[in-house]
GUFIDREN-986326 format. One record per atom (N, C-alpha, C): residue in three letters; x negated, y negated, z negated. Coordinates in steps of 0.001 Angstrom, whole numbers, padded with zeros to 6 digits, always signed. Each point is the difference from the previous one (the first is absolute). Layout:
% GUFIDREN-986326
AlaXYZ;...
***
This chain:
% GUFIDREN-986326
Unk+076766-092316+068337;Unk-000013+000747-001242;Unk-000495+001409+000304;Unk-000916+000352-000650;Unk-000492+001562+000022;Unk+001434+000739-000321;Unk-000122+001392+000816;Unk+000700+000810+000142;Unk-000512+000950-001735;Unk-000577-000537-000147;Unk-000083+001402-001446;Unk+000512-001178-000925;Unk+000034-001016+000153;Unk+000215-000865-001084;Unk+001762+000410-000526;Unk-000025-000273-001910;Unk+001089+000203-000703;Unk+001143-000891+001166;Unk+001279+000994+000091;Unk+001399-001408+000627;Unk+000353+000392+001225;Unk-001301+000660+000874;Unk-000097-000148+001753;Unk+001366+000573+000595;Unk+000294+001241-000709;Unk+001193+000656+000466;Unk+001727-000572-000515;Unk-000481-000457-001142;Unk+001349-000963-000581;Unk+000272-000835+001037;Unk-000841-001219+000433;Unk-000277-001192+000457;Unk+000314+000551+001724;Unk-000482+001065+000833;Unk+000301+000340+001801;Unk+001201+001193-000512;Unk+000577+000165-001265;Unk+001263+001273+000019;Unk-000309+001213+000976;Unk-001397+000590-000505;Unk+000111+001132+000786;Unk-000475+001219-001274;Unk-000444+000452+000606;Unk-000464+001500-000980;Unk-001114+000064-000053;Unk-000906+000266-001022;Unk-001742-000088+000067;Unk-000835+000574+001335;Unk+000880+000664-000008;Unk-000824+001143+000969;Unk+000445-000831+001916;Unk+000663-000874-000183;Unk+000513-000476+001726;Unk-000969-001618-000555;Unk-000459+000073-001137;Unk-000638-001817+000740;Unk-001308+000072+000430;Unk-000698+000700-000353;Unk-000601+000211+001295;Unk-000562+000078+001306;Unk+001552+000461+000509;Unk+000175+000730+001493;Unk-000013-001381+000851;Unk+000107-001150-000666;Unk-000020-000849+001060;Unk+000057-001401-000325;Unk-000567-001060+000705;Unk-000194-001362-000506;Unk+001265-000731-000448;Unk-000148-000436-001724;Unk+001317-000746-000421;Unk-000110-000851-000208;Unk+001336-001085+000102;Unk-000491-001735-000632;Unk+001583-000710-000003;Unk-000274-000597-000919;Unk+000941-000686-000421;Unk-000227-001545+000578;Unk+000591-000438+001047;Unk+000284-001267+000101;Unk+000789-001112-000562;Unk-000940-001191+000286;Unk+000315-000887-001361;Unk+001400-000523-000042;Unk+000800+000608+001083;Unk+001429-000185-000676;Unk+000607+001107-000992;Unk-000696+000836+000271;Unk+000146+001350-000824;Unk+000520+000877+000666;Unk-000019+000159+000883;Unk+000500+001215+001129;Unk-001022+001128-000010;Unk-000021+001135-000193;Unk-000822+000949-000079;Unk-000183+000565+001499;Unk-000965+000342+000413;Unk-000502+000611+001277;Unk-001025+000808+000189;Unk-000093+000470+001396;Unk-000840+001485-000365;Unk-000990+000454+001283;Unk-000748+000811+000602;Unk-000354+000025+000714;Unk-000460-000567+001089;Unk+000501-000446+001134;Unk-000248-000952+001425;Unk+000900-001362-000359;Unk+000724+000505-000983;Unk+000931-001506+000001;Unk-000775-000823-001537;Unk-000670+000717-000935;Unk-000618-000633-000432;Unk-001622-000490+000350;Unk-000002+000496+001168;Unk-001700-000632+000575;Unk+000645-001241+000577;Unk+001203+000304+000543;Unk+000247-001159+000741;Unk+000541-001461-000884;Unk+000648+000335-001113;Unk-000495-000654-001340;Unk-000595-000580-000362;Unk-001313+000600-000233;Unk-000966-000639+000135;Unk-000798-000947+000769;Unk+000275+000796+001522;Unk-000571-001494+000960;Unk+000831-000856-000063;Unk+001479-000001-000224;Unk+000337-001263+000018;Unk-000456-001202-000961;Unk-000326+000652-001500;Unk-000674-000944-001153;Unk-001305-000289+000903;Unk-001172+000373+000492;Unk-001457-000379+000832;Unk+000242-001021+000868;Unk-000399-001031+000260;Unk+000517-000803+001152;Unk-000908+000389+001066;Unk-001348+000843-000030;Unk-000205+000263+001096;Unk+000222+001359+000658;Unk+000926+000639-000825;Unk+000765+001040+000640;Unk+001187+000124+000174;Unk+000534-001677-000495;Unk+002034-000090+000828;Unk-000019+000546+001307;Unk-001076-000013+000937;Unk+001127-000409+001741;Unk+000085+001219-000233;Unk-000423+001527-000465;Unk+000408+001606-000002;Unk+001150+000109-000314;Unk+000597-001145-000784;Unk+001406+000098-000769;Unk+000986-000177+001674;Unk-000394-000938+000704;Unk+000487-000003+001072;Unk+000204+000957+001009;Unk-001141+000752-000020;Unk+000371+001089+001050;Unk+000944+001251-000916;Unk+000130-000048-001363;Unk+000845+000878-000430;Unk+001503+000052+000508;Unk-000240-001459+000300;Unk+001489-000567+000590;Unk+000622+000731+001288;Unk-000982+000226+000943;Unk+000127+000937+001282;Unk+001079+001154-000083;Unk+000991+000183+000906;Unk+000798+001645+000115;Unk-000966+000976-000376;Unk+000220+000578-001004;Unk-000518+001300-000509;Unk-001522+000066-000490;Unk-000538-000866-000224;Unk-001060-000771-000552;Unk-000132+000883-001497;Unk+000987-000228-001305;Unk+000136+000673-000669;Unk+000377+001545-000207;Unk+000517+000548+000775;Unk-000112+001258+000181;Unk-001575+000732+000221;Unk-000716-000859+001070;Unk-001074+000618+000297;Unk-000761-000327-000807;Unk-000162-000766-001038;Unk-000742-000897-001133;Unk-000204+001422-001129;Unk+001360-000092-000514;Unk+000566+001154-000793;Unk-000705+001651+000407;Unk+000546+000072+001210;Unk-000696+001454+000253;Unk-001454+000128-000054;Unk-000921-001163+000421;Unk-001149-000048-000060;Unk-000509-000214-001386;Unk+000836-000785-000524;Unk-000374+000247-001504;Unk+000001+000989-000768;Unk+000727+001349+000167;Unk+000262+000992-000702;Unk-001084+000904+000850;Unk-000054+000201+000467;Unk-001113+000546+001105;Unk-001162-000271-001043;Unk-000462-000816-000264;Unk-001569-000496-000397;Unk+000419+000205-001795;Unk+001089+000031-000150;Unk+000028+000303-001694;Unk-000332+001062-000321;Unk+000532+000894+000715;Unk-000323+001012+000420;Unk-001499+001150+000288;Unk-000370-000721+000121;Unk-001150+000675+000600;Unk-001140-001397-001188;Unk+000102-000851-000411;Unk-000716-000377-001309;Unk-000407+001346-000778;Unk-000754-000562-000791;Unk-000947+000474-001047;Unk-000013-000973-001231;Unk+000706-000091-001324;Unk-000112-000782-000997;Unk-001521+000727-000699;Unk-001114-000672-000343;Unk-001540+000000+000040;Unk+000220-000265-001901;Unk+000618-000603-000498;Unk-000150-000005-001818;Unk+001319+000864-000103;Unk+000241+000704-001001;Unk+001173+000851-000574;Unk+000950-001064-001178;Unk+000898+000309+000128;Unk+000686-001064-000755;Unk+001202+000510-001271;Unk+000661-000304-000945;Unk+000334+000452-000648;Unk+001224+000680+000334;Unk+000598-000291+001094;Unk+001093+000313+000758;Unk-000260+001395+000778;Unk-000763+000636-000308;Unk-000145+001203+000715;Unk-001084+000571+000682;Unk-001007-000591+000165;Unk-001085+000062+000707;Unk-000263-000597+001387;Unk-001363+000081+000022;Unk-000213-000803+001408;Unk+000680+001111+001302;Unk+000016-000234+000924;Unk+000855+000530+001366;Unk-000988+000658+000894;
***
């Protein structure tokens, strides 16, 4: 779902101005997720990007997932402006 689209902030419960800041998704059990844990989300739905789901599994795997994820949110550039505040 586009991030400017009517609902986005109802639907991830955040504030216009934080959806944005970082990749959201609702999995199809309905669990909401966010950042490194929603990429990882995602590969698990891809079947040719499950075995990544596996190494998430590793001691501290997610920690370093997470930090690296905020790292690169970070330093993004949103390229269209959106109704939520402008591009980044």
């Amino acid at each position: 779902m586009p991030l400017q689209r009517d609902g986005v902030t109802d639907l991830f419960r955040v504030a216009a101005d934080e959806v944005a800041g970082q990749l959201r998704m609702v999995t199809p059990s309905g669990t909401r997720v966010s950042g490194a844990d929603a990429l990882l989300a995602i590969c698990h739905e891809l079947p040719a990007l499950r075995p990544l789901t596996l190494l998430a599994r590793l001691p501290g795997a997610m920690a370093v997932a997470r930090a690296a994820y905020r790292r690169v949110a970070r330093a993004r550039r949103c390229a269209l402006p959106s109704r939520h505040g402008g591009g980044r």
